[in-house]
C-alpha positions as CSV (number, residue, x, y, z in Angstrom):
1,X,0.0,0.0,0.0
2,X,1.5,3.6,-0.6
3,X,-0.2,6.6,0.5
4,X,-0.2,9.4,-2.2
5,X,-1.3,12.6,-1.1
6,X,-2.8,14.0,1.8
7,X,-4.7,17.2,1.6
8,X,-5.8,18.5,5.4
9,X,-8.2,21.2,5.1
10,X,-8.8,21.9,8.6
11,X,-7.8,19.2,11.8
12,X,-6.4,20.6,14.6
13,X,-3.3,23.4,14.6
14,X,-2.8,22.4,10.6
15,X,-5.0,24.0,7.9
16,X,-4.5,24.4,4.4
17,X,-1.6,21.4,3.8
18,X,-1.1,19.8,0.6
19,X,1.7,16.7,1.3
20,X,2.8,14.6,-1.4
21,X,4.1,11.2,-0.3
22,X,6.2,8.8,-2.2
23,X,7.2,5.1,-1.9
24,X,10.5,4.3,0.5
25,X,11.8,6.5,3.1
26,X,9.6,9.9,3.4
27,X,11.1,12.2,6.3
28,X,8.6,14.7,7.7
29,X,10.6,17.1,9.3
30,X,9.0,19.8,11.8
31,X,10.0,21.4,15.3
32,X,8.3,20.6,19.0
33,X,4.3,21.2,18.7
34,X,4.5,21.8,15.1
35,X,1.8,19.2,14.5
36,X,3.5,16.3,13.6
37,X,1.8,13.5,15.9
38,X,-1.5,15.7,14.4
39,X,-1.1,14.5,11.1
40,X,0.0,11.2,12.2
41,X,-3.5,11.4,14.0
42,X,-5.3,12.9,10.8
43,X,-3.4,9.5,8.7
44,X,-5.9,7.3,11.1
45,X,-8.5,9.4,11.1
46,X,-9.6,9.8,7.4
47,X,-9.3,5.9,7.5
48,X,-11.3,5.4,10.8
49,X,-13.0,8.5,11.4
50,X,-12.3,10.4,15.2
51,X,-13.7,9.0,17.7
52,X,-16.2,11.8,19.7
53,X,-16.4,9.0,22.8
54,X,-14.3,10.4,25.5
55,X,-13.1,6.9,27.3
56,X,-12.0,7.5,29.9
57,X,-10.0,10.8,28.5
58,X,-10.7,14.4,29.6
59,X,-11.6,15.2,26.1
60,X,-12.5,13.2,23.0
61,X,-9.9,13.4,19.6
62,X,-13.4,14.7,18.0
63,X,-12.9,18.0,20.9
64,X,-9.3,17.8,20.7
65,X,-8.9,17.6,16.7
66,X,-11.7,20.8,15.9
67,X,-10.2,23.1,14.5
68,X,-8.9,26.0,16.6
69,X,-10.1,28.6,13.8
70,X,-13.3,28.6,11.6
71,X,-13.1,26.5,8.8
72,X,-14.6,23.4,7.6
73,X,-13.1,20.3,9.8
74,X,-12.2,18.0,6.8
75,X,-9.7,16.6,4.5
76,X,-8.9,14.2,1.8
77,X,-6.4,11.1,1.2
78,X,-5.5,9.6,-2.0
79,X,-3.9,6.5,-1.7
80,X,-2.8,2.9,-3.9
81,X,-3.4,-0.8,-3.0
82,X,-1.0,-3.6,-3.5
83,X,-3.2,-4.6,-6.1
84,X,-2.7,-1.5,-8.2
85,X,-6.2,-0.4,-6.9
86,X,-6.8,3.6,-6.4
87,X,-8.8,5.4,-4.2
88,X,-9.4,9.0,-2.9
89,X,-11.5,9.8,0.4
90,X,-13.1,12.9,1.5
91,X,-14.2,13.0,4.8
92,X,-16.1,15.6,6.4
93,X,-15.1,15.0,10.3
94,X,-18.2,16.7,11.7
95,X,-20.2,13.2,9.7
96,X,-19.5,9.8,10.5
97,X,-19.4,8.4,6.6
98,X,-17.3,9.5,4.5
99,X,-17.1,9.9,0.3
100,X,-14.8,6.8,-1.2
101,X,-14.5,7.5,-4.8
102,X,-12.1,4.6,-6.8
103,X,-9.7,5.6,-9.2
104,X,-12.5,6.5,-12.0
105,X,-13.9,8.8,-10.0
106,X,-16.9,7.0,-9.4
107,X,-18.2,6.5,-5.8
108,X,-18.1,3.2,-4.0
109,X,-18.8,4.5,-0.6
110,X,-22.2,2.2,-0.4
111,X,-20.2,-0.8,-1.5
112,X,-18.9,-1.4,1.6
113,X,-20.5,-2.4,5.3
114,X,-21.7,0.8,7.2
115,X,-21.8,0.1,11.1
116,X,-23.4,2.2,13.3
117,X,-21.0,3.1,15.6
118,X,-17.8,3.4,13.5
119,X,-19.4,4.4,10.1
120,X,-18.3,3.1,6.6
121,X,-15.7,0.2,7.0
122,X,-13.9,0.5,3.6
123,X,-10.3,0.4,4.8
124,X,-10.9,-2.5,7.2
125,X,-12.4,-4.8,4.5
126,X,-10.2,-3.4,2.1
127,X,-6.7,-4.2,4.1
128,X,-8.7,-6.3,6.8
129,X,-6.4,-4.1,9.4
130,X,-8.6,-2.2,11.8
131,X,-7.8,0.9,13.8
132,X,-6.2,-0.8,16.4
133,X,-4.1,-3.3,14.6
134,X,-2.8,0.0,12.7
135,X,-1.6,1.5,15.7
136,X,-0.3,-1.2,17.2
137,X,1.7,-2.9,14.3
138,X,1.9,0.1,11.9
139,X,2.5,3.0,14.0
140,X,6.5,2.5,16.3
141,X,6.2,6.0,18.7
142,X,9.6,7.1,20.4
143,X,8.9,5.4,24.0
144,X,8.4,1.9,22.4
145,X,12.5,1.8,21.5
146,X,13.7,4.1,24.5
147,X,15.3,1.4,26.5
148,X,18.5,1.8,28.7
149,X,20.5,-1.1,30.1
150,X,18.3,-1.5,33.5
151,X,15.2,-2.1,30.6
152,X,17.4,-4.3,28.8
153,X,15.8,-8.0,29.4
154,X,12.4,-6.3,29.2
155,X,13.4,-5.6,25.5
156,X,14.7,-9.7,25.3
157,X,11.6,-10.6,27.1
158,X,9.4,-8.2,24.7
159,X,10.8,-10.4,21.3
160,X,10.8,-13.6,23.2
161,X,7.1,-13.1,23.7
162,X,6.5,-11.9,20.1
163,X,8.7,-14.8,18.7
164,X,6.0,-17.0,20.7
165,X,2.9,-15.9,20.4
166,X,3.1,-13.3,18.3
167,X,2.4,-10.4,20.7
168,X,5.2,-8.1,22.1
169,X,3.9,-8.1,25.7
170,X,2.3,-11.6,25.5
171,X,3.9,-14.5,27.1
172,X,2.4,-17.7,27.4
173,X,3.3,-18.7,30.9
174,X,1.9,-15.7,32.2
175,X,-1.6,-16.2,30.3
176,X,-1.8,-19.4,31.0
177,X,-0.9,-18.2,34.8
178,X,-3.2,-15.4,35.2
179,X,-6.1,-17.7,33.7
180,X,-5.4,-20.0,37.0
181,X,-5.4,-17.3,39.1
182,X,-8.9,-16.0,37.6
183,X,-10.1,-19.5,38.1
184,X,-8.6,-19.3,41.6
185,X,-10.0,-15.8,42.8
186,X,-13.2,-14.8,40.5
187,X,-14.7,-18.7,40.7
188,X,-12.9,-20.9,42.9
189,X,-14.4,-24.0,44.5
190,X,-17.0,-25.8,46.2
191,X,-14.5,-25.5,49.0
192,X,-13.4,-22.4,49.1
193,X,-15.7,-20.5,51.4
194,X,-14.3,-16.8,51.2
195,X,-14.4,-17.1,46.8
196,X,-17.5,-16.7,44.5
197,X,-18.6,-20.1,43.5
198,X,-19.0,-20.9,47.5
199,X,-20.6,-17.8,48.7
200,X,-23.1,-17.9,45.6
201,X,-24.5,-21.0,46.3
202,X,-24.7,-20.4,50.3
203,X,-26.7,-17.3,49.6
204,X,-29.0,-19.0,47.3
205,X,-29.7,-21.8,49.7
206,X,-29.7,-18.9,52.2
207,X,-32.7,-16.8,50.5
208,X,-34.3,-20.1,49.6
209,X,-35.1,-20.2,52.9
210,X,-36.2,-16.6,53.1
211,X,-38.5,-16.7,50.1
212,X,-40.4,-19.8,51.4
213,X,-40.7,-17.8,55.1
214,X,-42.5,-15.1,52.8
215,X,-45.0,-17.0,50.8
216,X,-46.8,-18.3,53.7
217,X,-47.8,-14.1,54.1
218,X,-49.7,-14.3,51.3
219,X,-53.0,-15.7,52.3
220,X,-52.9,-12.9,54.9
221,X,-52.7,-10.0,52.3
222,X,-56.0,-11.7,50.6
223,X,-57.6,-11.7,54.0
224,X,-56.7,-8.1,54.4
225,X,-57.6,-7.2,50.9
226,X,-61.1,-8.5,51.3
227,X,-61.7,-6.6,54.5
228,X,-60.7,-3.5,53.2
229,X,-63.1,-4.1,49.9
230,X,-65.8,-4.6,52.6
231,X,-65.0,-1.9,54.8
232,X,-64.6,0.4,51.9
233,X,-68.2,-0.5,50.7
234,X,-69.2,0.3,54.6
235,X,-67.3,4.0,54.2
236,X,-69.0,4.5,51.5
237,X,-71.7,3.8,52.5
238,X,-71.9,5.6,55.4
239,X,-70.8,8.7,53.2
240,X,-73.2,8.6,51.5
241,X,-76.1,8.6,54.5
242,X,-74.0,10.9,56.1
243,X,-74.7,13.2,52.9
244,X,-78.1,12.5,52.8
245,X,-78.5,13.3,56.6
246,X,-76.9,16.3,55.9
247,X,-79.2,17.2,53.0
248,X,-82.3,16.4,55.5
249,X,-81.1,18.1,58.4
250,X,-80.4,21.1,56.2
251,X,-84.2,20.9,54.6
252,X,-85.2,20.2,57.5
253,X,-83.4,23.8,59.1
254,X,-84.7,25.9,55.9
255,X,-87.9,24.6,56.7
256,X,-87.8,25.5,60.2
257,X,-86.9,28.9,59.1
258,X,-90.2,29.0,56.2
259,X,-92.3,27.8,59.7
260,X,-91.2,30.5,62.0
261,X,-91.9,32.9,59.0
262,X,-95.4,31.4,59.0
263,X,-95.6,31.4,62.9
264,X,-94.7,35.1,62.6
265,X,-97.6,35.4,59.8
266,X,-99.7,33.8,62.5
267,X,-99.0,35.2,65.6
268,X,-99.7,38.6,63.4
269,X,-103.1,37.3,62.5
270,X,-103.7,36.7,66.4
271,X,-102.9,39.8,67.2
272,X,-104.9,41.4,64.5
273,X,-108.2,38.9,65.6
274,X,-107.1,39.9,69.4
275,X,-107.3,43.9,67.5
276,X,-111.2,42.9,66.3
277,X,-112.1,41.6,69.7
278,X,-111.3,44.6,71.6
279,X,-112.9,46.8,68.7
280,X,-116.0,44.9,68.8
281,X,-116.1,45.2,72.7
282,X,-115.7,48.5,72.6
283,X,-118.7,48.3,69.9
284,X,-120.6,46.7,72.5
285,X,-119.6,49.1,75.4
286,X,-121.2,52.1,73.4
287,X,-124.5,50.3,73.4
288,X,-124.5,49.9,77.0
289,X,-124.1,53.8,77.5
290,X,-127.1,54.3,75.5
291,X,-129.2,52.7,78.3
292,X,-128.1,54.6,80.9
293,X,-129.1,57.9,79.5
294,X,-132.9,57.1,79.5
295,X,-132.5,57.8,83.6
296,X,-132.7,62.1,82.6
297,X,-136.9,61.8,82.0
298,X,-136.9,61.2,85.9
299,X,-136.3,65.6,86.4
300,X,-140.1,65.9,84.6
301,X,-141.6,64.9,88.3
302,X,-140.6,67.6,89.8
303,X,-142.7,70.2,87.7
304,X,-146.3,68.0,87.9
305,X,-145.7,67.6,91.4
306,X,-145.5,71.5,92.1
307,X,-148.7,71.8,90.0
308,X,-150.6,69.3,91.9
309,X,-149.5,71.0,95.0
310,X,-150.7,74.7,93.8
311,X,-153.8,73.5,92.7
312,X,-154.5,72.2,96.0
313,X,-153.3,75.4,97.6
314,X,-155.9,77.1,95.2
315,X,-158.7,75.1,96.7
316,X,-158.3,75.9,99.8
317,X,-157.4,79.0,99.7
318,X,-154.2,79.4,99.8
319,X,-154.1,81.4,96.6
320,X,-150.8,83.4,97.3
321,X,-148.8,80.3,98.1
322,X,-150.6,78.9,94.9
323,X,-149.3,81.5,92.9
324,X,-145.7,81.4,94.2
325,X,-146.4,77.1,93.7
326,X,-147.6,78.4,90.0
327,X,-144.3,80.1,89.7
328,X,-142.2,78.0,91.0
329,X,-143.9,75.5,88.7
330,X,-143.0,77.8,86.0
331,X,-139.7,78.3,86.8
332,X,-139.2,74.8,87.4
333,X,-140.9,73.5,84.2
334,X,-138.4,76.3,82.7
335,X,-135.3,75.2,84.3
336,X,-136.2,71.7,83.0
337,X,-137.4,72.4,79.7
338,X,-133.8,74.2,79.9
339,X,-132.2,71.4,81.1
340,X,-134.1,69.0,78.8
341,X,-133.0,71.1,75.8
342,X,-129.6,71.1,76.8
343,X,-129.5,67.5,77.9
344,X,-130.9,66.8,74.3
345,X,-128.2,68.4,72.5
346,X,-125.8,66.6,74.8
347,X,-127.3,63.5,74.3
348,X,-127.3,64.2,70.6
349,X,-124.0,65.6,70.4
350,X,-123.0,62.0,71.8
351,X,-125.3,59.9,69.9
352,X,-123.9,61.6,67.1
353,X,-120.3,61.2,68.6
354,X,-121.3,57.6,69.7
355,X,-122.8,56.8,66.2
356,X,-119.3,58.2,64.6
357,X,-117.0,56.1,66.8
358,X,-119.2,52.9,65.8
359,X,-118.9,53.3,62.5
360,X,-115.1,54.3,63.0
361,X,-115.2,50.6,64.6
362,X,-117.0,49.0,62.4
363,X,-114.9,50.4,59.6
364,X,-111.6,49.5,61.8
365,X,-113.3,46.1,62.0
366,X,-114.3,45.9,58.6
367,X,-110.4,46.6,57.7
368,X,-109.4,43.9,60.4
369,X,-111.1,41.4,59.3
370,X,-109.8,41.9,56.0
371,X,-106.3,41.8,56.8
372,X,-107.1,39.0,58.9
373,X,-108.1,37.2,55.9
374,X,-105.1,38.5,53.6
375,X,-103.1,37.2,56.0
376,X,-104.6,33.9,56.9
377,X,-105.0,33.5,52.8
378,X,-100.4,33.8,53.3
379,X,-100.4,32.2,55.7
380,X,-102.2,29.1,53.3
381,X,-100.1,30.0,50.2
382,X,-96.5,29.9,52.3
383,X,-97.7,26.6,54.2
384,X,-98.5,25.5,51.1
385,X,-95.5,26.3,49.5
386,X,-93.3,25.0,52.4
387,X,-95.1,21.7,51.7
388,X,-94.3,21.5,47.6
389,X,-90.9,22.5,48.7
390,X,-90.6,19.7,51.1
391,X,-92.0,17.2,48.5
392,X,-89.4,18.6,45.4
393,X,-87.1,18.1,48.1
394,X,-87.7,14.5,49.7
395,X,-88.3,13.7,45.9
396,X,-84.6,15.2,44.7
397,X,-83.2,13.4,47.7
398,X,-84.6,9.9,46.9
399,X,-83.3,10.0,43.5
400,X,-79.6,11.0,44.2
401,X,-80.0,8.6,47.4
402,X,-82.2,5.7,45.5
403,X,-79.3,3.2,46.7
404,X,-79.9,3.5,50.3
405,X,-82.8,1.1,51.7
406,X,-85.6,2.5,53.5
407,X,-85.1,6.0,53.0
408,X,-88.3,7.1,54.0
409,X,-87.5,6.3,57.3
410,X,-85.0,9.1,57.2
411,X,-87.4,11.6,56.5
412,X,-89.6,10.7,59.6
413,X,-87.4,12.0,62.2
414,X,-85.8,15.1,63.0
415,X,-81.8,15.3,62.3
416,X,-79.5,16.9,64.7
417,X,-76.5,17.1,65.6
418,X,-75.6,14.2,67.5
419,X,-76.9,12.0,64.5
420,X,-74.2,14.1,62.1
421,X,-71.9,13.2,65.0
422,X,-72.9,9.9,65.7
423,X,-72.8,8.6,61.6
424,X,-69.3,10.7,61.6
425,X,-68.3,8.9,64.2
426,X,-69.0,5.3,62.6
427,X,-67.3,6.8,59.8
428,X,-63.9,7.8,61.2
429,X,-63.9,4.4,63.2
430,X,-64.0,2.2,59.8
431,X,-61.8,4.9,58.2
432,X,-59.2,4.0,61.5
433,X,-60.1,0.6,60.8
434,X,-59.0,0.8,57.0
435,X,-55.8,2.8,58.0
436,X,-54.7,0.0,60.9
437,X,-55.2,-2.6,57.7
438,X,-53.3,-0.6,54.8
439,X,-50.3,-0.3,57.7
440,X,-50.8,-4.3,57.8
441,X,-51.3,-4.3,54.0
442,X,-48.2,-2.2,53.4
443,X,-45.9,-4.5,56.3
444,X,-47.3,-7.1,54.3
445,X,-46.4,-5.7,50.6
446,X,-42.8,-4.6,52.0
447,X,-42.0,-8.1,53.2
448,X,-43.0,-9.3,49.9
449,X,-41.2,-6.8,47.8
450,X,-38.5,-7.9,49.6
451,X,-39.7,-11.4,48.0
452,X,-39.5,-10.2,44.7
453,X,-36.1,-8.7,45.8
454,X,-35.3,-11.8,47.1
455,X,-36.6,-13.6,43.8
456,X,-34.8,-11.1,41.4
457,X,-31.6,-11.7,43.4
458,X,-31.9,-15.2,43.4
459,X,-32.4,-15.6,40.0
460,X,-29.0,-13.1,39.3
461,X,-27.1,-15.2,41.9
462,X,-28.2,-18.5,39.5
463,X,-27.7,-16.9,36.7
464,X,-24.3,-15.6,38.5
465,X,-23.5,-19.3,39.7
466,X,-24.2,-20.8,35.9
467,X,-21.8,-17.6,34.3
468,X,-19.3,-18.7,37.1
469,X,-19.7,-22.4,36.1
470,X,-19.6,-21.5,32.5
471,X,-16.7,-19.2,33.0
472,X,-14.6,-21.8,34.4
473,X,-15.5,-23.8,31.8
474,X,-14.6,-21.1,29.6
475,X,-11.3,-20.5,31.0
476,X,-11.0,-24.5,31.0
477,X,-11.6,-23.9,27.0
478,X,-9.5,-21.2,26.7
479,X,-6.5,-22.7,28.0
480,X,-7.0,-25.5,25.9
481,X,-7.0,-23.1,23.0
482,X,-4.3,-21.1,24.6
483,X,-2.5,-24.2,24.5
484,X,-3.0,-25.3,20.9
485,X,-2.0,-22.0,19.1
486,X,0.9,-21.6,21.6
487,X,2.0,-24.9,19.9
488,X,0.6,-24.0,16.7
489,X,2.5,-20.6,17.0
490,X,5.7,-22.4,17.5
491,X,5.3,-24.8,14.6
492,X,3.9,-22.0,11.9
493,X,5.6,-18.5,13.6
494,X,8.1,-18.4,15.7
495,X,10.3,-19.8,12.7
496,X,8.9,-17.1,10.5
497,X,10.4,-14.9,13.6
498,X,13.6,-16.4,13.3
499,X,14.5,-16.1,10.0
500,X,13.4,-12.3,10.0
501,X,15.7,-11.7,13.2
502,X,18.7,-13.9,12.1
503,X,18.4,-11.5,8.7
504,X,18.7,-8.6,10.7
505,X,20.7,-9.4,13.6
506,X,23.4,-10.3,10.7
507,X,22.9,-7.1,8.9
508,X,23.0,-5.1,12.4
509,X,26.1,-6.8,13.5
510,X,27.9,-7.4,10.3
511,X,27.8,-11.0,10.5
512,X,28.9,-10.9,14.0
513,X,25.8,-13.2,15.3
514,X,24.4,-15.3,12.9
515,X,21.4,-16.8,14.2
516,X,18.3,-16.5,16.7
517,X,16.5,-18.5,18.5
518,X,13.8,-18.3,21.3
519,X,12.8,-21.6,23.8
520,X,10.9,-21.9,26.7
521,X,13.4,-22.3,28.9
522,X,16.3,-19.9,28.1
523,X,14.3,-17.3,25.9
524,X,15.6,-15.2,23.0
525,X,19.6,-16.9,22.3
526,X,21.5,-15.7,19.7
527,X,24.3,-18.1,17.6
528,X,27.8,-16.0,17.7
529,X,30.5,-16.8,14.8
530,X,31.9,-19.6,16.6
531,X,28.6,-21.5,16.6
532,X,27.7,-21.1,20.0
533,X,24.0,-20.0,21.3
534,X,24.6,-17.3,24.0
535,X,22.0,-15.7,25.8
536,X,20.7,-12.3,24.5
537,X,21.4,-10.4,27.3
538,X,25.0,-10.2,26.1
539,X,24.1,-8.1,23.2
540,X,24.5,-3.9,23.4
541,X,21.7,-2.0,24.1
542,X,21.5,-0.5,20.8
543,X,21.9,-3.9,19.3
544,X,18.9,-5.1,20.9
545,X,16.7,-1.8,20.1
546,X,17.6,-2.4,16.7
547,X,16.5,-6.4,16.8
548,X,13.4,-5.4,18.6
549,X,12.4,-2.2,16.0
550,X,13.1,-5.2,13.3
551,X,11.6,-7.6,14.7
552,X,8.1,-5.3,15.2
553,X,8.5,-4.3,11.5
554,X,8.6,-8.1,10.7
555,X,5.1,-8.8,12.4
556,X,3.5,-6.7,10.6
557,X,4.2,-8.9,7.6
558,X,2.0,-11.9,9.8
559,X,-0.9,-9.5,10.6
560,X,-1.4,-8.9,6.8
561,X,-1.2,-9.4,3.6
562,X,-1.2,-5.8,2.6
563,X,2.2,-4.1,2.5
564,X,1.4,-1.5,4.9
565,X,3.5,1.5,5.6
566,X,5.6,2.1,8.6
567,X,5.3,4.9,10.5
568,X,7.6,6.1,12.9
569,X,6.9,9.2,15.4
570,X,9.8,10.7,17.1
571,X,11.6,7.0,17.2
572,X,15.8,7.4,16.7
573,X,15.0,10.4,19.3
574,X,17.3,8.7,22.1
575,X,19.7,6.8,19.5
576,X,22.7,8.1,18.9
577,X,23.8,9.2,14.9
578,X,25.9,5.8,14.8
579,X,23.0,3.5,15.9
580,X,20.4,6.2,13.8
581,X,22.9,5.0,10.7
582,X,22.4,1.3,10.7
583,X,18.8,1.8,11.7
584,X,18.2,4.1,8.6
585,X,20.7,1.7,6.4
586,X,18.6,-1.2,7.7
587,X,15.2,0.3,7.1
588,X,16.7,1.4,3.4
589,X,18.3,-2.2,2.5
590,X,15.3,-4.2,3.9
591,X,11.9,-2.4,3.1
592,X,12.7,-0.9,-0.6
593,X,9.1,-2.0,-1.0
594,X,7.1,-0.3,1.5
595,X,6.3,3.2,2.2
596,X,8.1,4.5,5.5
597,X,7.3,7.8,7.0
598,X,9.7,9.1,9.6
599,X,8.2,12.0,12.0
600,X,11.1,14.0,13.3
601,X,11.9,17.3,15.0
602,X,15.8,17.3,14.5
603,X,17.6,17.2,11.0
604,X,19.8,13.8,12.2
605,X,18.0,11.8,9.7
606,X,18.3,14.1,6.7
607,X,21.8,14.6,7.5
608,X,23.2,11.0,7.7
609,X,20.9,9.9,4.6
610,X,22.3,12.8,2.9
611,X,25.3,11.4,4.2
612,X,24.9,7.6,3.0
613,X,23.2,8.7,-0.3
614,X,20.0,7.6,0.5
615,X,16.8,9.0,-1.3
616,X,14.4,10.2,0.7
617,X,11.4,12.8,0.2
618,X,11.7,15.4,2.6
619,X,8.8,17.4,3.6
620,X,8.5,20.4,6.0
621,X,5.5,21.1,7.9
């Protein structure tokens, strides 16, 4: 594979770069914070995409790669396959899919598998390397080859391990150690009371026990159930007749209140009767004065007896005193006729008076006795009114009450008070009553929530004791496999390793050691001129960084079949310009046919492959 061109648009601190790439060594040359491990990050990303999921990072690369100014966060990389097949990508970073157009322009972005959570998948199935494999195998940063003599067997045990199985910091024993001590401490036996497998069976014969306890509660929560359904009925009930006494005691009180209006109406019409009694007696007293007025003819006696008396005077002779009897009887018949005329008029003036104050009472009567009737006719029409009223009433409150029996009956006696009280009473008792039973009903539902608790937990803990049992037996599985491609890897491999090493530990030491080997027992051994096998650990440092960068260049060859470019990030940064030659003489002699990209902040490796006439492209960022 050879990567062409890479246009960056906008990603990161670089914007606006246009970098042509060519096959062999390519140096990219720029100082401290300049951007280089940026475009190293933009390489992955137009393949992959950036990832916007922080894990476990304080940012994302999708936050950390936006562009610092305004622009649009994309780019585009043109690139060849080692079947001579083209393509150019544009990808818009703010989109998870990009455009993949092949080499006739046309695009084939929908001929490949679109996942949703890392997009279109056309480099993976096109090189079947994903983004990790890339950046494990592809991608050599400067830490992985800073070793100093105290890190020296980590370095032998670092090839040793990929010799075996293929991974740098892989080794078999300790797999095959660490899956007995997960078997150990995360499952362990039916013996081992203080590890999972023990404990999650004793808890599950434990709250066994404690769900059986709780199902013999349940009948009880039925019992209480249907005693709360009845008692709710009674409350109900009872609501309901307490509303309806209510509604009769408070008819009953507006038509106490229509009655003593009528009372009022009727005491009135007493008191004007009582009014036409005493006129009429006084009509009757007049009469009685009438009578006694007849007594006055009684003063007429007086004058015919002083007549009588002077005519018997005359006769015998007594005419003088006869005379004086004849005027006294003159004068007395004057003084009565006097008195008579004057007792007439008076006696007129009060027959007259007498005849005007019976007709006032008679009138005043008259005017009684209608008003007694107006008012006795009100006193008819309110009574009668009070009674319709009752009736709409008693009628209104039998048909919002039609489901109490016997209702009548409550219409027959006065409500008071004490029976409000008293049916408030029974109330608030079954309403205590249904309160001490939801505080049993809720004991009740607690205990067997704590059943389903207990029910949910048990069926985790089984589901827990048959993952246990199954992840033994996975383990159990695993080590078998383990076991088989360890073998497998030595057989098919670790020769592969071998030859790649004793290749380069020839070139690297000018046929100083010849061959290497790794085994179980002594590790990585190298074969010196005489034919001996020495241990490793007698090599130089640099000797060994230089076996180890080879021998992580070689695996990439066994992770696939595309000839994928190295990259290397700020690598030869602790080598010094001797150990930077061979590397750079190696890297030139042995991988003619790949691409290599060297990021660097110094000019070292321009100046020594100036030096050894080695071509290079050199490009300045």
């Amino acid at each position: 594979m050879l990567i062409e061109n890479l246009q960056i648009n906008n990603f990161g601190k670089l914007k606006n770069k246009n970098i042509e790439l060519n096959n062999g060594i390519n140096v990219i040359y720029g100082e401290n914070e300049s951007g280089k491990t940026t475009l190293l990050k933009f390489i992955t990303s137009m393949f992959y995409g950036v990832n916007k999921n922080k894990n476990g990072k304080r940012i994302s690369d999708f936050e950390k790669y936006t562009p610092w100014e305004e622009g649009e966060f994309s780019g585009k990389i043109k690139y060849k396959l080692d079947n001579e097949e083209e393509y150019e990508v544009y990808r818009n970073f703010a989109k998870k899919n990009p455009q993949v157009l092949d080499k006739l322009g046309n695009d084939v972005s929908k001929n490949y598998t679109i996942d949703k959570t890392y997009g279109n998948k056309f480099f993976f199935e096109q090189t079947k390397v994903d983004e990790e494999l890339f950046n494990m195998a592809m991608v050599i940063m400067q830490q992985e080859v800073k070793l100093d003599e105290k890190k020296q067997n980590i370095l032998i045990q670092k090839a040793s391990n990929i010799m075996l199985t293929g991974e740098d910091d892989v080794s078999y024993k300790k797999i095959i150690s660490k899956l007995n001590k997960k078997q150990t401490e995360e499952i362990g036996t039916e013996k081992s009371p203080t590890k999972p497998l023990y404990l999650t069976r004793q808890r599950i014969e434990e709250l066994g026990r404690k769900k059986a306890e709780l199902e013999n509660i349940l009948p009880l929560q039925y019992e209480i159930e249907d005693k709360k359904i009845d008692i709710e009925k009674d409350v109900k009930h009872g609501e309901k007749e307490l509303e309806l006494l209510q509604s009769i005691q408070k008819m009953q009180n507006e038509a106490k209140i229509e009655e003593e209006k009528i009372d009022i109406n009727i005491k009135s019409k007493k008191e004007t009767e009582n009014k036409k009694q005493e006129e009429e007696d006084r009509l009757n007293n007049i009469k009685s004065k009438k009578i006694e007025k007849k007594s006055l003819k009684m003063l007429y006696i007086i004058p015919i007896l002083l007549t009588i008396f002077s005519i018997i005077l005359f006769l015998i002779n007594q005419k003088i005193i006869s005379y004086i009897g004849i005027a006294l009887d003159i004068i007395s018949i004057i003084v009565i006729s006097l008195i008579q005329i004057k007792e007439n008029k008076k006696y007129k003036k009060i027959k007259d008076e007498e005849r005007q104050e019976k007709n006032n009472i008679k009138n005043k009567i008259e005017v009684l006795e209608n008003e007694i009737k107006e008012k006795e006719k009100i006193i008819n029409e309110k009574q009668n009114e009070l009674n319709i009223k009752i009736n709409l009433n008693k009628q209104e409150l039998k048909n919002k009450f039609q489901e109490i029996n016997n209702i009548e009956n409550f219409f027959e006696n006065e409500i008071d008070s004490e029976n409000i009280l008293n049916e408030q009473k029974y109330i608030n008792d079954l309403k205590l009553e249904l309160t001490r039973l939801e505080m049993q009903r809720k004991e009740i539902l607690e205990k067997l929530e704590n059943k389903s608790q207990i029910e949910e937990e048990l069926e985790n803990l089984r589901e827990n004791l048959e993952g246990l049992i199954e992840y033994n037996e996975t383990i159990n599985i695993a080590k078998e496999g383990i076991e088989k491609a360890y073998l497998k890897m030595k057989e098919d491999i670790t020769p592969k390793f071998s030859i790649n090493l004793s290749n380069a530990i020839q070139n690297i030491s000018s046929g100083k050691y010849k061959t290497v080997k790794v085994n179980e027992e002594d590790g990585l051994i190298v074969e010196t001129e005489n034919g001996n096998y020495v241990s490793a650990d007698v090599l130089s440092i640099g000797t060994i960084d230089q076996l180890y960068l080879s021998l992580r260049i070689s695996s990439i060859n066994e992770l696939t079949k595309e000839n994928m470019p190295i990259i290397l990030d700020e690598t030869f940064a602790y080598f010094d310009n001797e150990r930077l030659g061979k590397v750079l003489e190696f890297l030139n002699k042995e991988y003619k046919d790949r691409q290599i990209l060297i990021l660097t902040c110094t000019n070292r490796e321009n100046e020594i492959l100036n030096k050894m006439n080695i071509e290079y492209n050199k490009i300045e960022l």
